[in-house]
C-alpha positions as CSV (number, residue, x, y, z in Angstrom):
1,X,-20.2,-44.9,-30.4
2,X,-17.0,-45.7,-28.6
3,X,-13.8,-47.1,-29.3
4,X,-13.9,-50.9,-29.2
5,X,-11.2,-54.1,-29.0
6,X,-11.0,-56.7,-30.9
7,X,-10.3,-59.3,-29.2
8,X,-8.0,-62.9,-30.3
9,X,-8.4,-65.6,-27.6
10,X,-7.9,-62.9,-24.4
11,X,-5.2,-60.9,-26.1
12,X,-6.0,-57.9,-27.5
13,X,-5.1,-58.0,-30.9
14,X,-6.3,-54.0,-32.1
15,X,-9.1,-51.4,-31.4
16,X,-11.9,-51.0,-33.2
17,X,-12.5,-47.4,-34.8
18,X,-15.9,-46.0,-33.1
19,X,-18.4,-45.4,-36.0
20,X,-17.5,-41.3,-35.7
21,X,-13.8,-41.9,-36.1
22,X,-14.6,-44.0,-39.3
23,X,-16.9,-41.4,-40.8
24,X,-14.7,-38.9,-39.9
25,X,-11.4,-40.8,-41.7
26,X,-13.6,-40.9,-44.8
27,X,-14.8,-37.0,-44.6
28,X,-11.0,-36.2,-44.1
29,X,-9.9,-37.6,-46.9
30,X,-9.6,-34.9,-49.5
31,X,-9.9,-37.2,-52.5
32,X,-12.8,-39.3,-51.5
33,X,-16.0,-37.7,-53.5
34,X,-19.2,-39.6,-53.8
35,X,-22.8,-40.1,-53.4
36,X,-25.4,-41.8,-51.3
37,X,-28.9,-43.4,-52.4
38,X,-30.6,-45.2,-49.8
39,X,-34.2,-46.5,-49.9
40,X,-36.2,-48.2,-47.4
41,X,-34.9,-47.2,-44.4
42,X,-34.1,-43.8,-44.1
43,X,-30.7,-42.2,-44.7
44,X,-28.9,-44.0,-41.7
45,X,-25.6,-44.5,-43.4
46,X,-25.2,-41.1,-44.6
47,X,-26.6,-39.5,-41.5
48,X,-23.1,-40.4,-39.7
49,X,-21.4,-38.8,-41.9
50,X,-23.0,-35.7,-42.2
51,X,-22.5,-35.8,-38.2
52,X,-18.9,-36.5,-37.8
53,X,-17.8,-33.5,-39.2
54,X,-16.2,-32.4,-42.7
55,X,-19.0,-34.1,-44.8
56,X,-18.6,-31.5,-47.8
57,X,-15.5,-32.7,-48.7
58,X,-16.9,-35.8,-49.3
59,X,-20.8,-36.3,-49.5
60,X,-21.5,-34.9,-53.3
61,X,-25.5,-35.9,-53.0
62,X,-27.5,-38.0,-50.6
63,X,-31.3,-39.3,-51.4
64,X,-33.6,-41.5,-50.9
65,X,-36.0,-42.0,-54.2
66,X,-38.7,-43.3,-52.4
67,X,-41.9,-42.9,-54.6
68,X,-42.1,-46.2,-56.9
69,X,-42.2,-43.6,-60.2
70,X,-39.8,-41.9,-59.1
71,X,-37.6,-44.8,-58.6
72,X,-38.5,-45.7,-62.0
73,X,-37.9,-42.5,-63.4
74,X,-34.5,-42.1,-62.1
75,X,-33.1,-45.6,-62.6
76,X,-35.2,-47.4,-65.0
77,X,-38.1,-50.1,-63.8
78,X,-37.3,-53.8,-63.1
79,X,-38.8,-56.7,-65.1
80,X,-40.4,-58.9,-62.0
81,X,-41.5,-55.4,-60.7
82,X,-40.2,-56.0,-57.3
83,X,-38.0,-53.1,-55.8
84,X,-35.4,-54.4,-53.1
85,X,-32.9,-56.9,-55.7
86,X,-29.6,-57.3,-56.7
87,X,-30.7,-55.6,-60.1
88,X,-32.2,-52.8,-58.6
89,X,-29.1,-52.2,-56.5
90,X,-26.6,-52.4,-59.2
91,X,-28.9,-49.9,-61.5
92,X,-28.5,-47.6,-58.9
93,X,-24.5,-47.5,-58.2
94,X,-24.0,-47.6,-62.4
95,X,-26.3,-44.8,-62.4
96,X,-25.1,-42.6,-59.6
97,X,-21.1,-43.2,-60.9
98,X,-22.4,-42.2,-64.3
99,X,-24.1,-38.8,-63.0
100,X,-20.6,-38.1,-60.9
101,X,-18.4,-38.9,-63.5
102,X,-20.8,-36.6,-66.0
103,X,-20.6,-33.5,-63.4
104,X,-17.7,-33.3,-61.9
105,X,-14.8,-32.9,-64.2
106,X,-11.6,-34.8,-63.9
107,X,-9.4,-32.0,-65.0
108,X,-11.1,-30.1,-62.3
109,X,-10.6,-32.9,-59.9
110,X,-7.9,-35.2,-61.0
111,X,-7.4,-36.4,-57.9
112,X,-10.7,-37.4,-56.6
113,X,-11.7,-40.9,-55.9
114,X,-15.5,-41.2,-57.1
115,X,-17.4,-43.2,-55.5
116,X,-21.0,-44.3,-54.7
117,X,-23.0,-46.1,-52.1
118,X,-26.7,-47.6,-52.3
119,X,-29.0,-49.8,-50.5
120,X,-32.6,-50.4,-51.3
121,X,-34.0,-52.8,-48.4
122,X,-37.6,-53.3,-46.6
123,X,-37.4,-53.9,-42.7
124,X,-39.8,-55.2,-41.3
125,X,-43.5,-55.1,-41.6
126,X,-46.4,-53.9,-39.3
127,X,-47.4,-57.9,-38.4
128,X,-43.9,-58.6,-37.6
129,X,-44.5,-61.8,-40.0
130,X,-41.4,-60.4,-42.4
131,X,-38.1,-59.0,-40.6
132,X,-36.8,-57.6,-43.6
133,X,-34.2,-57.9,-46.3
134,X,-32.4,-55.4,-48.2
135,X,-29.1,-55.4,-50.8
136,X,-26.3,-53.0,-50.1
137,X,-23.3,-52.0,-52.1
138,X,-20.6,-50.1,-52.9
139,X,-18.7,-49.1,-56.6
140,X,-15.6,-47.2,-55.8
141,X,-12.1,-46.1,-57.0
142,X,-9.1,-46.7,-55.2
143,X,-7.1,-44.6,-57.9
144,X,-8.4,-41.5,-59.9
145,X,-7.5,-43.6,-63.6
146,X,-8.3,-46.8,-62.3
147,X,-11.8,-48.7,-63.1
148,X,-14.0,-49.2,-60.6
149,X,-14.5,-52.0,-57.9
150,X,-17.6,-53.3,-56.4
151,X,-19.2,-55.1,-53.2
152,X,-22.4,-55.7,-53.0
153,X,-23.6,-58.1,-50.3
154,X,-27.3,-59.0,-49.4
155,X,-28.4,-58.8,-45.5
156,X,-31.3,-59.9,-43.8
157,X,-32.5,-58.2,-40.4
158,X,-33.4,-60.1,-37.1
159,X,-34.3,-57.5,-35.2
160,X,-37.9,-56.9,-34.1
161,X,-38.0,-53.3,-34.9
162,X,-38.0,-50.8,-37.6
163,X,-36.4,-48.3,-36.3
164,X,-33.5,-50.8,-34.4
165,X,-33.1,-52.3,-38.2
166,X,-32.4,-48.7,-39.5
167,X,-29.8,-47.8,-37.0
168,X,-28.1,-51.4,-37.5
169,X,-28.4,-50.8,-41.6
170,X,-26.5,-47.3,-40.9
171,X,-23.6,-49.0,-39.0
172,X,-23.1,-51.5,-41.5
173,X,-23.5,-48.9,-44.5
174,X,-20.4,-46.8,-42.5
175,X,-18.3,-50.3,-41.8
176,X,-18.4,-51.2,-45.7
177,X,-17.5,-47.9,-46.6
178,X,-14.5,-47.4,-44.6
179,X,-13.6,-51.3,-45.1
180,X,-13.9,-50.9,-48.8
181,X,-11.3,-47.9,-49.2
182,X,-8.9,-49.0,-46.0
183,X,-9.4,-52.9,-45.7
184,X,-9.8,-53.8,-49.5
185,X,-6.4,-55.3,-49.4
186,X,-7.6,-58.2,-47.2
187,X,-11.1,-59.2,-47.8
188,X,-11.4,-61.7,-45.3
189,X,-10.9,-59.3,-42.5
190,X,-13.2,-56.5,-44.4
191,X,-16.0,-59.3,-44.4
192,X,-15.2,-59.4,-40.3
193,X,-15.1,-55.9,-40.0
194,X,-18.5,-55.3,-41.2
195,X,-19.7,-56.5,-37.4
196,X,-17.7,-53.8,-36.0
197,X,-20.2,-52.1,-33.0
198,X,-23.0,-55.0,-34.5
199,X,-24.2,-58.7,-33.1
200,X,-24.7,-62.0,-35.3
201,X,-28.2,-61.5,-33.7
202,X,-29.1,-58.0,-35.6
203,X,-28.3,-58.5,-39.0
204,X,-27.6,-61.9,-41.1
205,X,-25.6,-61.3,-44.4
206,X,-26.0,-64.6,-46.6
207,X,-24.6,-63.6,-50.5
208,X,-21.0,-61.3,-50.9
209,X,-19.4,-60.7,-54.3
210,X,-16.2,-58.6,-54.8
211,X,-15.4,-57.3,-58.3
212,X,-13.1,-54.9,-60.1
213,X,-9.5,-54.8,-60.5
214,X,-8.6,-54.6,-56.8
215,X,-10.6,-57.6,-56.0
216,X,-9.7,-59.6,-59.3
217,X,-7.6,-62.2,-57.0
218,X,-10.6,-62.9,-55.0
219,X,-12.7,-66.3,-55.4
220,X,-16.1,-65.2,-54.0
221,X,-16.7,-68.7,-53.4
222,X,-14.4,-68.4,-50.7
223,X,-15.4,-65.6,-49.4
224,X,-19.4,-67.5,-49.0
225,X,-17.1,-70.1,-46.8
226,X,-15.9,-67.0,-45.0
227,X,-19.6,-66.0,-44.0
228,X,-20.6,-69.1,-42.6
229,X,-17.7,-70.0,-40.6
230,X,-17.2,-66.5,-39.4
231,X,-21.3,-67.2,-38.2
232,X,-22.7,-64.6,-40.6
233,X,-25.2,-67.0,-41.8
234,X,-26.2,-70.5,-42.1
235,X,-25.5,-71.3,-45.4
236,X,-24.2,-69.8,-48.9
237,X,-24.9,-71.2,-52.2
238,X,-23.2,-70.8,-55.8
239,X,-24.4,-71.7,-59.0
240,X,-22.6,-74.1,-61.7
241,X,-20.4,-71.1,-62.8
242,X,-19.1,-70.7,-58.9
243,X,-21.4,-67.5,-58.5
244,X,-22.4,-66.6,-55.2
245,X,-26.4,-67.0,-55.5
246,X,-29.1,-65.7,-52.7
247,X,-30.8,-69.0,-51.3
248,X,-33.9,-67.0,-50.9
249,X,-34.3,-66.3,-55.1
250,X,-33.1,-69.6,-56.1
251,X,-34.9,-71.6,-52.7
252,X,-38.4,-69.6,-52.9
253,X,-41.5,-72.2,-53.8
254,X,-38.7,-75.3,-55.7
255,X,-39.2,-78.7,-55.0
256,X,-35.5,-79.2,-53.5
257,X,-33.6,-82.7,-53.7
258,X,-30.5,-82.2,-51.1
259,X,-27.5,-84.7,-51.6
260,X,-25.3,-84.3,-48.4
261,X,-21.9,-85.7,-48.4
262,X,-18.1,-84.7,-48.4
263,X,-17.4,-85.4,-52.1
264,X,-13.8,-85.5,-51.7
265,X,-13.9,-86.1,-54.3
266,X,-17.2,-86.9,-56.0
267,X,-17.3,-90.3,-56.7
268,X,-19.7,-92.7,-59.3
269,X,-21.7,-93.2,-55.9
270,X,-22.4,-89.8,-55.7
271,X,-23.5,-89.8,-59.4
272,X,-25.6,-92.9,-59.6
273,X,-27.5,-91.4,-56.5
274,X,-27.8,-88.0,-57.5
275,X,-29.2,-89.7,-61.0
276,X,-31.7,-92.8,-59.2
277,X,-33.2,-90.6,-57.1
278,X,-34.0,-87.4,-59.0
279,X,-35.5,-90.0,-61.3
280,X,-37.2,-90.9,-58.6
281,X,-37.6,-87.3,-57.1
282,X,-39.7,-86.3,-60.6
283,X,-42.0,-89.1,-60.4
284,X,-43.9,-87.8,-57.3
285,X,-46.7,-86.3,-58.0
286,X,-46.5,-83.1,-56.4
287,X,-43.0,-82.5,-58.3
288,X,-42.4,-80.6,-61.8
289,X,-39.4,-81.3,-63.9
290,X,-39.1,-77.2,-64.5
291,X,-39.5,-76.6,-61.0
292,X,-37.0,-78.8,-59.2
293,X,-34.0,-77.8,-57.5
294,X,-31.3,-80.0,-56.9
295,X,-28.2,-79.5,-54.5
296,X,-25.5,-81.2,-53.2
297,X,-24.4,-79.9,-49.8
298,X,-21.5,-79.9,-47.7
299,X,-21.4,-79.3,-43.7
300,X,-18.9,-77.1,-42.2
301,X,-17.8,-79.7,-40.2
302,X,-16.8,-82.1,-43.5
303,X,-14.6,-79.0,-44.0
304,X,-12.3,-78.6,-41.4
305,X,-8.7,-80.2,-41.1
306,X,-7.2,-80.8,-38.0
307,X,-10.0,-78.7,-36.8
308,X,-9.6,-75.6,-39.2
309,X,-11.1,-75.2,-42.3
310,X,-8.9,-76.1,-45.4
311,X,-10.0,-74.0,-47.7
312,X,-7.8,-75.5,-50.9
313,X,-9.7,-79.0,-49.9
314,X,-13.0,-77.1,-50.5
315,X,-12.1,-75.0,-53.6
316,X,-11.1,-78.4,-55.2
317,X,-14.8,-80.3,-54.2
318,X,-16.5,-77.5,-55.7
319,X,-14.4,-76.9,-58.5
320,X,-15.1,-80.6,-59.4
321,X,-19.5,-80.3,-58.5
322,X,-19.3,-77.4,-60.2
323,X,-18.1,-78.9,-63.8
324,X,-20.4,-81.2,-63.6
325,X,-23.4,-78.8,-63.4
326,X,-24.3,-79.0,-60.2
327,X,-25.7,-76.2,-57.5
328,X,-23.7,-76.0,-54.4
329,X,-24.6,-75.2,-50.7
330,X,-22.1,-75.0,-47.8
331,X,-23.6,-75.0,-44.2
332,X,-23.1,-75.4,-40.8
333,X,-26.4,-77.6,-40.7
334,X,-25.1,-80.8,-38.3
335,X,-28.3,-82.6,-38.3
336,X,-30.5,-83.2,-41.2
337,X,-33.3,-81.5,-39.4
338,X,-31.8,-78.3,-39.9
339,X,-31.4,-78.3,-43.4
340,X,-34.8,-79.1,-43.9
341,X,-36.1,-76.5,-41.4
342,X,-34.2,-73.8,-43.8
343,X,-35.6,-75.2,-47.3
344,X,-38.7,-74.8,-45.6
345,X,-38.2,-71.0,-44.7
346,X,-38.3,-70.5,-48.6
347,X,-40.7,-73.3,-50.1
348,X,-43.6,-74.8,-48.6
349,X,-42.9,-77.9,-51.6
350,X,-42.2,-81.6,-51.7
351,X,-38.6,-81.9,-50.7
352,X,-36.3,-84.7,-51.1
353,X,-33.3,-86.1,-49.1
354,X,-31.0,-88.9,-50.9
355,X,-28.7,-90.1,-48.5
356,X,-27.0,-93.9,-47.8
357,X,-28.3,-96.3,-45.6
358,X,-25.5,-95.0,-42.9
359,X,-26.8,-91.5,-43.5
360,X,-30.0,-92.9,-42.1
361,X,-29.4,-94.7,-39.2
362,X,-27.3,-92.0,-37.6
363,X,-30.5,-89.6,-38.2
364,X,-31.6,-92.4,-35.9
365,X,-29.4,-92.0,-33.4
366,X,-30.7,-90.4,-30.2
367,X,-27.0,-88.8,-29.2
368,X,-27.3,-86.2,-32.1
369,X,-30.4,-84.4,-30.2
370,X,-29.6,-84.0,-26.2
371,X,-29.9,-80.9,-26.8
372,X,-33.1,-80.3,-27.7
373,X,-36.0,-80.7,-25.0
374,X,-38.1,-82.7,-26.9
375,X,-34.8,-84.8,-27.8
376,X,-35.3,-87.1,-31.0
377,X,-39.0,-86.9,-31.2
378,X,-38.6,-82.9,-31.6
379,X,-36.3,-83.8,-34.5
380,X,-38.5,-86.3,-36.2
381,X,-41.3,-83.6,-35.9
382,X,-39.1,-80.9,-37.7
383,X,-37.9,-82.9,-40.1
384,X,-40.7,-85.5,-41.1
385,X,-43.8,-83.2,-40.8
386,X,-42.3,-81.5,-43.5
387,X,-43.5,-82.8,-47.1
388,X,-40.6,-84.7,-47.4
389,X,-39.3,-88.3,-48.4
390,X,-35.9,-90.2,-48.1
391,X,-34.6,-91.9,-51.2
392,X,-32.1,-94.1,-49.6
393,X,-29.1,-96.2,-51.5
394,X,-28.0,-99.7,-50.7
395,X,-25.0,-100.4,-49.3
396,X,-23.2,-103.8,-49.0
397,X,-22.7,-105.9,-45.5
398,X,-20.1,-107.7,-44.1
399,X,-21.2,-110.6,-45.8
400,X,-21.4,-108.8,-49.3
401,X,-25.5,-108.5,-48.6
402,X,-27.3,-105.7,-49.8
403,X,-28.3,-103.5,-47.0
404,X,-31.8,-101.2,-47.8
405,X,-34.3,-99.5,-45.5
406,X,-35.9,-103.4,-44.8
407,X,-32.8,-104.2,-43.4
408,X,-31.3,-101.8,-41.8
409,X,-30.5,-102.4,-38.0
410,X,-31.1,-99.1,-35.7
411,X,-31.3,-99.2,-32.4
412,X,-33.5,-101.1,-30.9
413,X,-35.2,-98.3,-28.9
414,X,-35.9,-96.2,-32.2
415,X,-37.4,-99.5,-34.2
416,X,-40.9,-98.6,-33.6
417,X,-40.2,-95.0,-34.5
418,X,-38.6,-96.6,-37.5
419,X,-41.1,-99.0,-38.6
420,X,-43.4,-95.5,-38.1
421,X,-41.7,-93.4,-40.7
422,X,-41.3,-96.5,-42.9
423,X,-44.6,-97.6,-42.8
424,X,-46.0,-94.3,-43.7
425,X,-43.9,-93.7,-47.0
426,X,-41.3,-91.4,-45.4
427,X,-38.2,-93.7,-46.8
428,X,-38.1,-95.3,-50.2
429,X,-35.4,-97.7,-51.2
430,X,-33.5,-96.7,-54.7
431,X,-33.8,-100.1,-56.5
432,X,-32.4,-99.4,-59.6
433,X,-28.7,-98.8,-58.2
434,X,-25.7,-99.4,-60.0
435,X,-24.3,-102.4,-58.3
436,X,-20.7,-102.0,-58.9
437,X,-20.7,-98.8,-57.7
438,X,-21.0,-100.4,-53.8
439,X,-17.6,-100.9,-53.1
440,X,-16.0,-97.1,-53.6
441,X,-15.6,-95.4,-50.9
442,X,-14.2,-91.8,-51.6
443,X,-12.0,-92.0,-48.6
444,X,-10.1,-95.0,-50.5
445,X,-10.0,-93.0,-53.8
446,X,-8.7,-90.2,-52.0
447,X,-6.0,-92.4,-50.2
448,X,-5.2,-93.7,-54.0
449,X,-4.8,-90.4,-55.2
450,X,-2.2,-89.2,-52.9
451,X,-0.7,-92.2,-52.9
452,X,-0.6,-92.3,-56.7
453,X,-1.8,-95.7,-56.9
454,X,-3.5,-96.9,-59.8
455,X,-7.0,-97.7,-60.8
456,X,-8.6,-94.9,-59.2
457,X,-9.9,-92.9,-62.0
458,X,-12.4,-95.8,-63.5
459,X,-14.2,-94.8,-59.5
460,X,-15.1,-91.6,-60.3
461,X,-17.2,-89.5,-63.2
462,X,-16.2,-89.0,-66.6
463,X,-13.9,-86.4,-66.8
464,X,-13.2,-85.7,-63.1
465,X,-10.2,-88.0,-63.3
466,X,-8.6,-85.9,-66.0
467,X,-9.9,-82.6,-63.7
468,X,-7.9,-83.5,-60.9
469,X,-4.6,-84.8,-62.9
470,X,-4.1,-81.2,-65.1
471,X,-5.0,-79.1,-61.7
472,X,-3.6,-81.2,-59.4
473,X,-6.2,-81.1,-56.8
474,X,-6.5,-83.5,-53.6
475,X,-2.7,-83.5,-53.4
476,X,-2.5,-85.3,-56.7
477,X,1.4,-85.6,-57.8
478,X,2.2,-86.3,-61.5
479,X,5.8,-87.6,-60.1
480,X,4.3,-90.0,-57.5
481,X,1.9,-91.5,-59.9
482,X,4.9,-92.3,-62.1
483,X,6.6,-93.8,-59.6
484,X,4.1,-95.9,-58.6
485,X,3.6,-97.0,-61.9
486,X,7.2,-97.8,-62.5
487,X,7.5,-99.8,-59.6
């Protein structure tokens, strides 16, 4: 494959290596040493290196342990029984390090920088129903005494044919290679260079985590924001201990309550609706306690700053979710319709969607779907023929009135569409709201906070006050809080 550019606006900002010239690099190398296990599709990855030349140097084993037993045998079975997972994957890099590191001898090769790659994936099947999915990784040295480091990432194929999803597996197996031992000093570019000679539209990869003592700087919550607004996927999701988590495995059959907002910062609001409406939420008959997922998203677009993405602004939203237990998803989802279309890709459920009466009536405005042919009414199908409801909070007038879905003004070509959805059970008021909680507004606390006025801490959670004050998070200054209280 030929030498590319990359390209920054219309300037040419450096060339891309062509897959032979990376393999080669590696296989020139004279301490590089590893091995290569791929199941599932073929041995792509390995196949470029054994054709660029010099692969003895490097390349101490390649297979592919096909047979389930013998997949067993050599790494051990898995609990669930299923094949292509994150556990599988890891069991195989542990296990391949462990037979290098048994063989080879270091006083034979001090110099040598072990190393071994793995992927266990299915593409896709005979009916073309499944694309395919697979997990990829890499556990490397970067110094002959040093521990090892460790990507892993999990992909899912687009393409419509085996054989097209085994050639795109084997250029992404040689880009993570050669980014891992030449671009490990700048994960965000390695995570762009694993498109090198690839399209968004072959291969999706939705779940990254760096480890080791090279990557022990790295916040792999950041690096989710990096996939979705470099357009690697649609959405990332980390768990209460801000691990990266695979939507599919924590998504797949879960009744799903979304809360979308920009919780900058969180706010009682927030809470009292999270709380009234998974109350709610549990009380539908088609919806188990055990089996309920709740997540509080936030868009790309409630993200960016001066339209680029501040990523301090974001660690600091889900630093303060995340102590308080809460399930994360970041997206590039702009219309409600979307979000539910990709829930539905991995539950077929009741879902839930608690959102303010504001919320509402813009999913109501007709402006949001010019693009699509069928325009609003194509929306409404997607995301109301669905088995899905809308808990929807108050919010106070102009005239101190409480607004709720019997109030509500939309406009008035959507009322009959309104009165449809409303009529058939599709939006449920949350009656038993906190009152005082109607007058935050997290844009004011935020204001307060930067400000270092007083009072706002008695708006938000317990706890998330004293969060923000010892890590000084939404540009909270100890100094301008004292002034403002001295004056």
């Amino acid at each position: 494959m030929a030498t590319e550019i990359r390209l920054k606006g219309d300037k040419v900002i450096e060339q891309i290596p062509s897959l032979r010239d990376k393999a080669l690099r590696i296989n020139l190398n004279e301490n590089i040493y590893g091995t290569f296990a791929e199941i599932g599709a073929g041995q792509e990855t390995v196949r470029h290196f054994f054709r660029s030349g010099g692969s003895s140097g490097t390349i101490a084993k390649a297979m592919s342990a096909y047979d389930k037993d013998f997949s067993d045998a050599i790494y051990g079975s898995e609990t669930d029984g299923r094949y292509v997972t994150e556990s599988r994957l890891k069991k195989m890099l542990s296990h391949e390090v462990n037979l290098i590191e048994k063989r080879l001898s270091r006083d034979k090769h001090p110099g040598k920088l072990f190393f071994s790659y793995a992927n266990t994936v299915a593409t896709i099947d005979f009916a073309k129903q499944f694309k395919g999915h697979g997990w990829v990784g890499i556990k490397y040295q970067l110094e002959p005494d040093e521990d090892y480091n460790e990507i892993i990432l999990h992909i899912r194929f687009k393409e419509n044919d085996a054989r097209l999803q085994q050639e795109t597996l084997g250029i992404l197996g040689v880009n993570l290679i050669y980014g891992a031992f030449y671009k490990y000093n700048d994960p965000k570019k390695l995570l762009r260079y694993l498109y090198d000679h690839l399209d968004k539209d072959q291969i999706e990869i939705d779940t990254i985590n760096f480890s080791g003592p090279r990557f022990a700087d790295v916040d792999n919550r950041l690096m989710s924001l990096q996939l979705v607004k470099n357009g690697m996927t649609d959405a990332v999701m980390f768990d209460p201990q801000g691990n990266n988590i695979l939507p599919a495995a924590v998504l797949y059959k879960k009744n799903i309550l979304a809360l979308r907002g920009s919780f900058r910062p969180v706010t009682k609001v927030n809470m009292d609706m999270y709380e009234k409406s998974l109350k709610m939420f549990l009380e539908e008959s088609k919806v188990e306690k055990e089996n309920t997922l709740v997540i509080f998203e936030i868009t790309l677009s409630n993200l960016r700053s001066d339209g680029e993405i501040d990523e301090r602004d974001f660690m600091d939203r889900a630093e303060l979710l995340c102590r308080l237990g809460q399930t994360v998803m970041i997206s590039n989802f702009q219309e409600y319709y979307k979000v539910v279309e990709y829930f539905s890709a991995y539950t077929k459920a009741r879902m839930g969607l608690a959102m303010g009466v504001n919320n509402l009536i813009d999913i109501f405005d007709e402006k949001y779907y010019r693009h699509l042919s069928g325009g609003i009414l194509e929306a409404f199908g997607k995301l109301f023929y669905r088995d899905l409801k809308v808990f929807l909070y108050p919010m106070l007038g102009e005239e101190g009135e409480i607004i709720n879905s019997e109030n509500l003004k939309v406009h008035p070509r959507m009322k009959e569409l309104y009165k449809f959805f409303k009529f058939n059970g599709k939006v449920i008021d949350i009656e038993d709201f906190d009152p005082h909680t109607l007058k935050i507004f997290s844009r004011e606390v935020l204001k307060m906070i930067g400000k270092g006025q007083p009072g706002w801490e008695e708006m938000l959670p317990e706890g998330i006050a004293s969060i923000i004050k010892k890590h000084q998070l939404f540009d909270f200054d100890p100094k301008r809080e004292l002034e403002e209280n001295t004056n």
